[in-house]
C-alpha positions as a Markdown table, in Angstrom:
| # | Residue | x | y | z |
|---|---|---|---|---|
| 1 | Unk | 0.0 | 0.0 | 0.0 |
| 2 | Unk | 1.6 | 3.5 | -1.4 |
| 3 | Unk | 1.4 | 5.9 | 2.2 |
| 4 | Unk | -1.1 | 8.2 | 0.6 |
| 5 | Unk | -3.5 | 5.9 | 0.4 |
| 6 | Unk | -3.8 | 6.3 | 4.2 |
| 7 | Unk | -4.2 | 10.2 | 4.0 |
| 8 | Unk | -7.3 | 12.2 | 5.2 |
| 9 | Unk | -9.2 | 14.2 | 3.4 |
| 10 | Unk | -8.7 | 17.2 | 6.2 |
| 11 | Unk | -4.8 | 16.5 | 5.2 |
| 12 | Unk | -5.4 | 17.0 | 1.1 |
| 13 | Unk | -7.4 | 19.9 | 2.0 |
| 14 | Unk | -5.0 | 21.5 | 4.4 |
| 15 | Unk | -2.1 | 21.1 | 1.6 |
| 16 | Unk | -4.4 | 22.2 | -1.0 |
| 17 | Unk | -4.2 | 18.8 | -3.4 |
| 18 | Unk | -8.2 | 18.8 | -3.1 |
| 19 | Unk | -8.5 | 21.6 | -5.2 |
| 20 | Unk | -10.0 | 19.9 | -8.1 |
| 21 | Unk | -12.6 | 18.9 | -5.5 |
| 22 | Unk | -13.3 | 22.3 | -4.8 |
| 23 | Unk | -13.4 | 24.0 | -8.0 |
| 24 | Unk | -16.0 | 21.5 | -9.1 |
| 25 | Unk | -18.2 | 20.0 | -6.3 |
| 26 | Unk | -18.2 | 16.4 | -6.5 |
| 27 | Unk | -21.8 | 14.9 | -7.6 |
| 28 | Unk | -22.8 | 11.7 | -6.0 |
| 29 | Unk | -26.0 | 9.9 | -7.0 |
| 30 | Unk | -28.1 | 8.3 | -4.2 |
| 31 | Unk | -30.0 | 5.1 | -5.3 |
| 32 | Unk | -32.7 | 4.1 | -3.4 |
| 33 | Unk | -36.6 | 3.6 | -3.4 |
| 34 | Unk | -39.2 | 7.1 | -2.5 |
| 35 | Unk | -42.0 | 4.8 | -2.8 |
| 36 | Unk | -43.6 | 1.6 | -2.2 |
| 37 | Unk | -42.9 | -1.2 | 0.5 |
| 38 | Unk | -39.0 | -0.3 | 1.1 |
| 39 | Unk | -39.7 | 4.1 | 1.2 |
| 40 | Unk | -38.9 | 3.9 | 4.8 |
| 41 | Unk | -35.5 | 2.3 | 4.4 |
| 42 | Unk | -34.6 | 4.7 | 1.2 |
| 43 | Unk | -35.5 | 7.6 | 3.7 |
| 44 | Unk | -32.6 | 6.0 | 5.8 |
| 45 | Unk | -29.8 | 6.4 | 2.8 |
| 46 | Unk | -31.4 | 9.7 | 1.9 |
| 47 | Unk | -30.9 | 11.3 | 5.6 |
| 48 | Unk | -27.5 | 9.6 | 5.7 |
| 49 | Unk | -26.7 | 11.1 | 2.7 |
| 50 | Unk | -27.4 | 14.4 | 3.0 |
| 51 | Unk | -25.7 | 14.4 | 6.7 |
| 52 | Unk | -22.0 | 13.9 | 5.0 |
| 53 | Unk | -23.0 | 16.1 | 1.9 |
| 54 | Unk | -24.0 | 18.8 | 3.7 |
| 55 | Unk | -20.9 | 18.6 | 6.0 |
| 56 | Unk | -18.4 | 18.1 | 2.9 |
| 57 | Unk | -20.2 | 20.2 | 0.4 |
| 58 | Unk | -20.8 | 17.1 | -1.6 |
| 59 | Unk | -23.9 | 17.4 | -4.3 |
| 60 | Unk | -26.3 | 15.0 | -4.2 |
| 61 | Unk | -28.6 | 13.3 | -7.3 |
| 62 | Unk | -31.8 | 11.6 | -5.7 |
| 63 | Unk | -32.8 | 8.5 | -8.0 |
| 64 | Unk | -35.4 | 6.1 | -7.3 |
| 65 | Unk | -35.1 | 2.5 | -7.0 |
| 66 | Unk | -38.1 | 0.3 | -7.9 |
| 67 | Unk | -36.4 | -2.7 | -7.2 |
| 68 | Unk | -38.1 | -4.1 | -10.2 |
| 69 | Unk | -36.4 | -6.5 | -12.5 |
| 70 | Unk | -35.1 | -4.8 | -15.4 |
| 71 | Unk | -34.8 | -1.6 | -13.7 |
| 72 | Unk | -31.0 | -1.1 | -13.8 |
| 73 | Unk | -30.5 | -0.2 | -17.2 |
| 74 | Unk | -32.4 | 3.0 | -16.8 |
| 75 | Unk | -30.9 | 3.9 | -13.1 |
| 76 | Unk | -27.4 | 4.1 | -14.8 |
| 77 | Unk | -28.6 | 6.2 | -17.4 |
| 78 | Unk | -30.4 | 8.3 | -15.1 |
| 79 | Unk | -27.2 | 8.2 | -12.7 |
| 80 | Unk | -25.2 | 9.2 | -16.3 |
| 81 | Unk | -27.4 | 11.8 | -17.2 |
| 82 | Unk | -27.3 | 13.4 | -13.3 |
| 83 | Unk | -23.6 | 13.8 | -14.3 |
| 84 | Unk | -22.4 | 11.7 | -10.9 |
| 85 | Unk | -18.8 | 10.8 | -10.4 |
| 86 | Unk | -20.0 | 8.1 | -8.3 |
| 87 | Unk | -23.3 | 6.5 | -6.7 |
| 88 | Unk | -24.2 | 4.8 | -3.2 |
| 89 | Unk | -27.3 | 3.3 | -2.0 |
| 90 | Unk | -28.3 | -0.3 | -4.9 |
| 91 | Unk | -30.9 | -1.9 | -1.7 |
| 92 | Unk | -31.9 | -4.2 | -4.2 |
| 93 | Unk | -30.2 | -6.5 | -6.3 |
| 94 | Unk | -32.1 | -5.8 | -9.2 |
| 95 | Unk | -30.9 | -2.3 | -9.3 |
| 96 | Unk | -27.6 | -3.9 | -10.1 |
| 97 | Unk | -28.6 | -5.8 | -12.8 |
| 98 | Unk | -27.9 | -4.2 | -15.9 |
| 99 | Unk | -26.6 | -1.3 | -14.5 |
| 100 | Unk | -23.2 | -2.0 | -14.0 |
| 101 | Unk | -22.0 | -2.4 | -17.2 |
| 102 | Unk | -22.8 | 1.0 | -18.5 |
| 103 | Unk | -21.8 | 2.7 | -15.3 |
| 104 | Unk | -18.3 | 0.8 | -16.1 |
| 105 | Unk | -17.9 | 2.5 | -19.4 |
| 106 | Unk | -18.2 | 5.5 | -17.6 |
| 107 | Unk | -16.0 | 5.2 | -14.6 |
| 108 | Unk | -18.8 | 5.7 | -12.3 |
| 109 | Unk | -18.0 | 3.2 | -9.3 |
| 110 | Unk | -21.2 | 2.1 | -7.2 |
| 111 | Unk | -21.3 | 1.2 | -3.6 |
| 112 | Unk | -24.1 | -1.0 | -2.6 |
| 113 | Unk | -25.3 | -0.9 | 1.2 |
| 114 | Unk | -27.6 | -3.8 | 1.3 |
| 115 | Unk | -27.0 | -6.4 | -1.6 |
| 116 | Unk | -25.1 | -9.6 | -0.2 |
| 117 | Unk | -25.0 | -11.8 | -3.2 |
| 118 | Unk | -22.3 | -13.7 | -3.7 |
| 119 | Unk | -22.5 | -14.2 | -7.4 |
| 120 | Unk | -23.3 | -10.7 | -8.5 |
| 121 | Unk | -20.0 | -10.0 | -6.9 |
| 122 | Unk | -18.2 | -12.8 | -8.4 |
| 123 | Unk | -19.4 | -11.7 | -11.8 |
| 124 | Unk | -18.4 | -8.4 | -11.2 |
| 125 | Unk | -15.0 | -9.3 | -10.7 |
| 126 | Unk | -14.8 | -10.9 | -13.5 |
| 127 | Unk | -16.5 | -8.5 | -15.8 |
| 128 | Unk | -14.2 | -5.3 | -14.2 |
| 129 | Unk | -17.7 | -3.9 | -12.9 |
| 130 | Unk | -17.3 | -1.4 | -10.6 |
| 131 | Unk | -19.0 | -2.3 | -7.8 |
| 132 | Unk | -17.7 | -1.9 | -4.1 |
| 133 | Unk | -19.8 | -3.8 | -1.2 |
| 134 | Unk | -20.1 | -2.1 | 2.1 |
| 135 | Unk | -22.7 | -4.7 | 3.7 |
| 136 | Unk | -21.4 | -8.0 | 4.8 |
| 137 | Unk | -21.0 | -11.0 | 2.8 |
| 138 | Unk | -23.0 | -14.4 | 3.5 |
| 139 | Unk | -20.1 | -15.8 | 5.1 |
| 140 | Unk | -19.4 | -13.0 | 7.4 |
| 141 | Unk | -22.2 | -13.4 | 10.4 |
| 142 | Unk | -21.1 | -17.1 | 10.8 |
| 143 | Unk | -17.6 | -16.8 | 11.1 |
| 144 | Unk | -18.0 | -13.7 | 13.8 |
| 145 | Unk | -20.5 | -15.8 | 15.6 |
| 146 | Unk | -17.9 | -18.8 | 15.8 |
| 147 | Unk | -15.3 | -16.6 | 16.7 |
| 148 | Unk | -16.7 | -15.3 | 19.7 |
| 149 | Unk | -17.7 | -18.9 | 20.8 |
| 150 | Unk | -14.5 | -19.8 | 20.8 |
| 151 | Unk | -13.4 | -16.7 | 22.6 |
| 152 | Unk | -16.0 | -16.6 | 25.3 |
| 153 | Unk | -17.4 | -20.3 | 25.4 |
| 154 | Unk | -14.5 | -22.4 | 24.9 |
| 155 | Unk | -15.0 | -24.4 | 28.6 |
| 156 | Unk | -18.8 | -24.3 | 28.3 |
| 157 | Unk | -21.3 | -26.8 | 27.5 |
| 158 | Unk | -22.9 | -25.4 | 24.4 |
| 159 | Unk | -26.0 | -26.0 | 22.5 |
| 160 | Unk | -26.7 | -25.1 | 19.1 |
| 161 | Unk | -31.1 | -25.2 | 18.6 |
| 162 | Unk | -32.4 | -23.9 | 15.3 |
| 163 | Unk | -36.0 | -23.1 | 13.8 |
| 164 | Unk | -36.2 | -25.4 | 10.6 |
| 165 | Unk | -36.0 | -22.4 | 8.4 |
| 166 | Unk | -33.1 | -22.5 | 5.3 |
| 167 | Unk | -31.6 | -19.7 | 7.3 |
| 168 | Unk | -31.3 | -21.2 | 10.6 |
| 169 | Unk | -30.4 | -24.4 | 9.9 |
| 170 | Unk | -27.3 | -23.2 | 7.6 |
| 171 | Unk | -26.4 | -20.4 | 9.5 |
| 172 | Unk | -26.0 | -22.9 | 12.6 |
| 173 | Unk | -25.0 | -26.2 | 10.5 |
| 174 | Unk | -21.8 | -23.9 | 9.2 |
| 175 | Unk | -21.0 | -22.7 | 13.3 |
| 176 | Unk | -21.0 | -26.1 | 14.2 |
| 177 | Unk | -18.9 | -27.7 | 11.5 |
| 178 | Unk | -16.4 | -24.7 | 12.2 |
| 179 | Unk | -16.1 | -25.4 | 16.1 |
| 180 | Unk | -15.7 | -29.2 | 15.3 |
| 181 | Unk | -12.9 | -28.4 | 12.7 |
| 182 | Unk | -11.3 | -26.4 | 15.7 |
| 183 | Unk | -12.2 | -29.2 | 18.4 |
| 184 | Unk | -15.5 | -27.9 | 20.1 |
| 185 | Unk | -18.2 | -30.4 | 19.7 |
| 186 | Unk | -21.8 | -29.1 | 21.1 |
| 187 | Unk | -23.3 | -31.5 | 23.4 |
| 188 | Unk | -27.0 | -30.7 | 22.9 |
| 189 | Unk | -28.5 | -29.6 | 19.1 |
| 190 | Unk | -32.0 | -29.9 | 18.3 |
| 191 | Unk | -34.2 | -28.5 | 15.7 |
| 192 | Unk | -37.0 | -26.3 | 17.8 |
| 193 | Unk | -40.6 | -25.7 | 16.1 |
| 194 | Unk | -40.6 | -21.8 | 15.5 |
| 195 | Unk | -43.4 | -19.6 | 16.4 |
| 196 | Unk | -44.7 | -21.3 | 20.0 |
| 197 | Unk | -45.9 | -19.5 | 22.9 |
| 198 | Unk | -44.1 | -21.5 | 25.3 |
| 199 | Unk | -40.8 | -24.3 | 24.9 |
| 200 | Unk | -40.7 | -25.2 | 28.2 |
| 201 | Unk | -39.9 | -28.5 | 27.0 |
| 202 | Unk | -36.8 | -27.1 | 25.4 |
| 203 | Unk | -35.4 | -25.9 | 28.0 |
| 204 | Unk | -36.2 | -28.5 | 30.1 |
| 205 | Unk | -33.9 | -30.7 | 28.1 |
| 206 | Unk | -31.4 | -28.0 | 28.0 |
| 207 | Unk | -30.9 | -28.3 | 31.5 |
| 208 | Unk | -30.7 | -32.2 | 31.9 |
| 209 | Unk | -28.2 | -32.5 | 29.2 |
| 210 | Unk | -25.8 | -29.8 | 31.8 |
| 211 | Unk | -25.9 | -27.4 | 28.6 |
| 212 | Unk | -24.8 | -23.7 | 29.7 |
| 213 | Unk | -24.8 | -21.6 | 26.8 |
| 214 | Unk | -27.2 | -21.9 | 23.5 |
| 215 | Unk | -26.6 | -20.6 | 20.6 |
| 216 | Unk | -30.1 | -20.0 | 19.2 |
| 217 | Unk | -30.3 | -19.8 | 15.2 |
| 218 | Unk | -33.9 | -18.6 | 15.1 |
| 219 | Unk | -35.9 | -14.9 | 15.0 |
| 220 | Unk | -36.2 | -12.8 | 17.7 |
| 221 | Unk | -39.7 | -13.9 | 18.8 |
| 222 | Unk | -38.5 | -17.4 | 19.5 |
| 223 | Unk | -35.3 | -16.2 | 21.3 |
| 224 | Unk | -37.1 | -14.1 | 23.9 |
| 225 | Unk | -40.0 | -16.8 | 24.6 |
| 226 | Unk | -36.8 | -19.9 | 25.1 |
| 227 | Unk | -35.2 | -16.9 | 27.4 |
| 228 | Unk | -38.3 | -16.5 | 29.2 |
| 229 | Unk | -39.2 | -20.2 | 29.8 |
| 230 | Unk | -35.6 | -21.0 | 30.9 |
| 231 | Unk | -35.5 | -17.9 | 33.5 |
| 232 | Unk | -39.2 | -19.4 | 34.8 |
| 233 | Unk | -37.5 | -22.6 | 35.2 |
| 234 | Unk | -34.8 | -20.6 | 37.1 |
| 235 | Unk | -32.3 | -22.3 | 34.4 |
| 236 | Unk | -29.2 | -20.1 | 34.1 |
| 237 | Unk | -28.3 | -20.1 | 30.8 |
| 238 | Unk | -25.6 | -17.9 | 28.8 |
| 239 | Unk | -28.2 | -17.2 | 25.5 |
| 240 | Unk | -26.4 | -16.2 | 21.7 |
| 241 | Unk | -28.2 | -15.3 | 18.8 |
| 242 | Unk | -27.4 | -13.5 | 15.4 |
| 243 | Unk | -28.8 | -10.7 | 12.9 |
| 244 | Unk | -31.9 | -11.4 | 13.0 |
| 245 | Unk | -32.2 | -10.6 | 16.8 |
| 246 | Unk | -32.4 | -6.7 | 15.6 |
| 247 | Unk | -36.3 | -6.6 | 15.4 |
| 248 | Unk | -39.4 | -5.9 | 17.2 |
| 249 | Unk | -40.6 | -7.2 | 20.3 |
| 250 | Unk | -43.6 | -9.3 | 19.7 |
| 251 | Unk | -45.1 | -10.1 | 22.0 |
| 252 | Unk | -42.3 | -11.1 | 24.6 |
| 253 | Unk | -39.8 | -9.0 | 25.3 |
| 254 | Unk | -35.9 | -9.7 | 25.2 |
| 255 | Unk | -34.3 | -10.6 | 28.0 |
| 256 | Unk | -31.6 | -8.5 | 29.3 |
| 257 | Unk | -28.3 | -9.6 | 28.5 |
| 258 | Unk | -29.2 | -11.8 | 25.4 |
| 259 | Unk | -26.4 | -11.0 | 23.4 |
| 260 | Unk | -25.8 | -10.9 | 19.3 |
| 261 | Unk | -23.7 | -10.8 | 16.3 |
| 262 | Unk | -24.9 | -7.5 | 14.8 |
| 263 | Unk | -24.1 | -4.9 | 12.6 |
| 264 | Unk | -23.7 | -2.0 | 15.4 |
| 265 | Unk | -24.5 | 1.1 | 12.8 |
| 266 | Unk | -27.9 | -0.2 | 12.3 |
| 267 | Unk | -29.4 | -0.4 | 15.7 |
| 268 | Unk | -30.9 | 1.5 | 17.8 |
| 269 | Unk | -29.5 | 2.3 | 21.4 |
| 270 | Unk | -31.1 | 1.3 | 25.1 |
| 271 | Unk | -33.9 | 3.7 | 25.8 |
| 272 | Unk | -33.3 | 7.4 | 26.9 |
| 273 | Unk | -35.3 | 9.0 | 29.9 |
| 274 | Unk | -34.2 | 12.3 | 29.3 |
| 275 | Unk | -37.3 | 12.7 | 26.3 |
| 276 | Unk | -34.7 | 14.4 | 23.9 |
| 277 | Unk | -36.3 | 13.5 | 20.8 |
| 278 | Unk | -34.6 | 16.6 | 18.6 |
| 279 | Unk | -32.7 | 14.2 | 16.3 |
| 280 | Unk | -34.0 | 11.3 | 14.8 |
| 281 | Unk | -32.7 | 7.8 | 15.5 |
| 282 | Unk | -29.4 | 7.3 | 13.2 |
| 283 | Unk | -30.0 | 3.7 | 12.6 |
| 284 | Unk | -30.8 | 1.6 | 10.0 |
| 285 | Unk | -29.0 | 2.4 | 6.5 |
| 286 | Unk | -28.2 | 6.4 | 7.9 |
| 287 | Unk | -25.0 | 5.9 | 8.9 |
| 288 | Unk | -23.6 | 3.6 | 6.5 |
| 289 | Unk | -25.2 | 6.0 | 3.6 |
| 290 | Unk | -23.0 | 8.9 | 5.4 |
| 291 | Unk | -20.0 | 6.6 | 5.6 |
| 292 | Unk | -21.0 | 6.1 | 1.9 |
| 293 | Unk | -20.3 | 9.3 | 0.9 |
| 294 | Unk | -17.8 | 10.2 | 3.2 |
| 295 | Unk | -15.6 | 7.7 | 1.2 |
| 296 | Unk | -16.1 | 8.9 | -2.2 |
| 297 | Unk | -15.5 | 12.5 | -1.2 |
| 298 | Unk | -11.7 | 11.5 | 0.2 |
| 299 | Unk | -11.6 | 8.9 | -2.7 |
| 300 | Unk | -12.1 | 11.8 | -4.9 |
| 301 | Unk | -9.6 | 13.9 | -3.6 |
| 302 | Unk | -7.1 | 11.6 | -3.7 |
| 303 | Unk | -8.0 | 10.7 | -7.0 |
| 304 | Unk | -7.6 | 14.5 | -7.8 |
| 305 | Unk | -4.7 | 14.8 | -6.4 |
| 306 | Unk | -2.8 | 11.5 | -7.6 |
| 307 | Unk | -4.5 | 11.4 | -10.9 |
| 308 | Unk | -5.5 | 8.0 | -10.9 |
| 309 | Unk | -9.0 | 6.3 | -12.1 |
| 310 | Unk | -12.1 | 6.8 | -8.7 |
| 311 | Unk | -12.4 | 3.2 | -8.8 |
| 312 | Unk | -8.7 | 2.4 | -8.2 |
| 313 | Unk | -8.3 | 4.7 | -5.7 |
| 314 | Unk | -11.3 | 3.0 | -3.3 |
| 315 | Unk | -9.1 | -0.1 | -3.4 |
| 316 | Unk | -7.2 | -1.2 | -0.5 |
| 317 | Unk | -7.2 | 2.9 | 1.1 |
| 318 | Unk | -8.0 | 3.3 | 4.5 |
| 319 | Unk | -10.9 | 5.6 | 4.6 |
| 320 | Unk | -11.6 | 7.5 | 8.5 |
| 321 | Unk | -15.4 | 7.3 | 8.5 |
| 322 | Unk | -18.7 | 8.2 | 11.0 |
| 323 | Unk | -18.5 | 4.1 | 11.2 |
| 324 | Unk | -15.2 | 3.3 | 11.9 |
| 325 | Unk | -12.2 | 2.7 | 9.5 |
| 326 | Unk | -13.5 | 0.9 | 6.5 |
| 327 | Unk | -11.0 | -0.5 | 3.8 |
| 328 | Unk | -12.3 | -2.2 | 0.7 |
| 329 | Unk | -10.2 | -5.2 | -0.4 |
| 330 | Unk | -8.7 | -5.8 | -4.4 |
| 331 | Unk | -11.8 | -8.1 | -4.0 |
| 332 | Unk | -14.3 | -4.9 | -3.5 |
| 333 | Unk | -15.0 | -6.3 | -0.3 |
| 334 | Unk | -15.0 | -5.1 | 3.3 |
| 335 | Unk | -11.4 | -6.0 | 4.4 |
| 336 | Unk | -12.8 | -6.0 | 7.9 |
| 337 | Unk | -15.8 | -8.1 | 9.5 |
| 338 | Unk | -18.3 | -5.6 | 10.4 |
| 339 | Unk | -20.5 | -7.5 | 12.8 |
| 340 | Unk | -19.5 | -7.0 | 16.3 |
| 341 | Unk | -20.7 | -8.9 | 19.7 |
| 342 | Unk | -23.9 | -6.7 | 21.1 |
| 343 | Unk | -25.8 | -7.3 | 24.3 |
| 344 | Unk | -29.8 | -6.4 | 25.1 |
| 345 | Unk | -29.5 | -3.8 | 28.0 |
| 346 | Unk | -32.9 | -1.3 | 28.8 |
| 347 | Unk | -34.3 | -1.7 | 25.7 |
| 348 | Unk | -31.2 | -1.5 | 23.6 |
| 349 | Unk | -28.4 | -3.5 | 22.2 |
| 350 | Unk | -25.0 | -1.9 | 23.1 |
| 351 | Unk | -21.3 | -3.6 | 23.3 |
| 352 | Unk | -20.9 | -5.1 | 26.4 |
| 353 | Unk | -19.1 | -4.4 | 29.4 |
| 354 | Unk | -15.3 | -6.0 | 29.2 |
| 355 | Unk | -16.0 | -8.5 | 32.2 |
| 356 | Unk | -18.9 | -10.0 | 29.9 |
| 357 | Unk | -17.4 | -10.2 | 26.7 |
């Protein structure tokens, strides 16, 4: 890696290489639906957006997503016709398709925030599509959540239930074939019928095969009624789950100190008593949108300044963002896992405390 790659943009400006940047003010387009079933969640890249526009002097071009097949095509050309140096937002992998073979004829490099398909990666690659990933890949919640077994639950007796569903059963058949490659056999695994208002049965059997600590590959729902029915059965059990543990109450609340493998920029925080309510919540797709453009403002400076191609100069850079570092690998990829250990505390997940972790 070439040291300048690891510049700030506050350090271009200062030495006055971000000119360019400033003589023309860098147009981003921002992809994402203002209508229909996913509005809510373009409102998210939208606010994010702006934030880290407004605070770089970045211009923004709004274009809708419909998320329809065949609707990439006519995003790029309205990305191409906005005159954008670059676009964020693609929530839908439909938005890719066909899109990202115009927007490489014209050097436009698109950062997704939501699509985790493996292939449309893969093919990208291989067609020199300039597409960058800033969500996690498929593989990345069950490695985190087998790394902090074996961090935190190496001398435990662990179980590993799951709800039936395609999700759950991979998601925990891949945990478990990675601790037994690294010498941790479970010694309780069960499929568990999702969806019940009780498993005191469960947990019953948790307890007389010594388990404690589960691993729980199921929704949200069914981890806070197996919580429930093993605290009413005054079973002390360690309780793990994964993404899918960022949703609603209903209608059982989660037990504090379930914990999580969770993307930490898109949840919300415990509850405040203080009633400030003079910002809305930055969760959900906000702050990675801001991140999102963040990036391309110090990838166009440097870009300005070194005189190389945007899309080589997101490659393997350290980028300082409202999220944390974030590198992209040759691969376009986040070099870094992004899902970090959470834990359920006053209506909130949050890290946890050092002696829990």
């Amino acid at each position: 890696m070439n040291p300048h790659r690891l510049l700030p943009l506050t350090f271009l400006v200062l030495t006055g290489l971000a000119a360019p940047l400033a003589a023309a003010p860098l147009k981003i387009a921002v992809v994402a639906p203002q209508s229909g079933n996913f509005a809510t969640l373009g409102d998210e890249v939208r606010q994010g957006a702006k934030i880290s526009a407004d605070r770089l002097g970045v211009e923004i071009a709004l274009i809708d997503e419909s998320c329809e097949a065949g609707s990439g095509p006519q995003i790029a050309a309205s990305i191409r016709e906005a005159g954008a140096t670059a676009a964020i937002g693609f929530l839908c992998s439909e938005s890719l398709d066909g899109a990202l073979a115009p927007l490489k004829d014209a050097g436009v490099p698109a950062i997704t925030l939501s699509v985790r398909w493996k292939g449309l990666m893969e093919d990208a690659l291989k067609n020199g599509w300039p597409l960058f990933r800033m969500a996690p890949t498929v593989d990345d919640e069950a490695e985190k959540l087998t790394e902090i077994i074996l961090r935190d639950w190496k001398s435990e007796a662990i179980a590993l239930i799951e709800d039936g569903t395609i999700h759950g059963r991979e998601l925990t058949e891949t945990i478990r074939n990675s601790l037994e490659d690294r010498g941790l056999k479970p010694v309780f695994t069960d499929t568990f019928r999702p969806g019940q208002e009780q498993q005191i049965a469960l947990v019953r059997r948790l307890r007389k095969a010594g388990v404690t600590s589960v691993f729980v590959g199921g929704d949200r729902a069914d981890m806070s009624v197996i919580a429930r029915d093993a605290a009413t059965e005054k079973i002390d059990l360690n309780f793990l789950g994964g993404e899918a543990l960022n949703a609603a109450d209903q209608p059982v609340p989660l037990a504090e100190g379930v914990q999580a493998v969770l993307l930490p920029y898109v949840v919300g925080g415990p509850q405040t008593t203080d009633g400030n309510t003079s910002e809305p919540p930055r969760e959900g797709y906000v702050q990675p949108a801001e991140a999102a453009i963040s990036i391309l403002a110090d990838a166009a400076a440097l870009s300005g300044a070194m005189g190389s191609p945007l899309v080589d100069t997101l490659v393997d850079t350290a980028f300082d963002t409202p999220i944390g570092p974030i590198t992209f690998t040759t691969g376009h990829e986040l070099a870094d896992n992004p899902y970090r250990l959470m834990e359920w505390r006053r209506g909130g997940f949050v890290e946890p405390s050092p002696s829990t972790q």
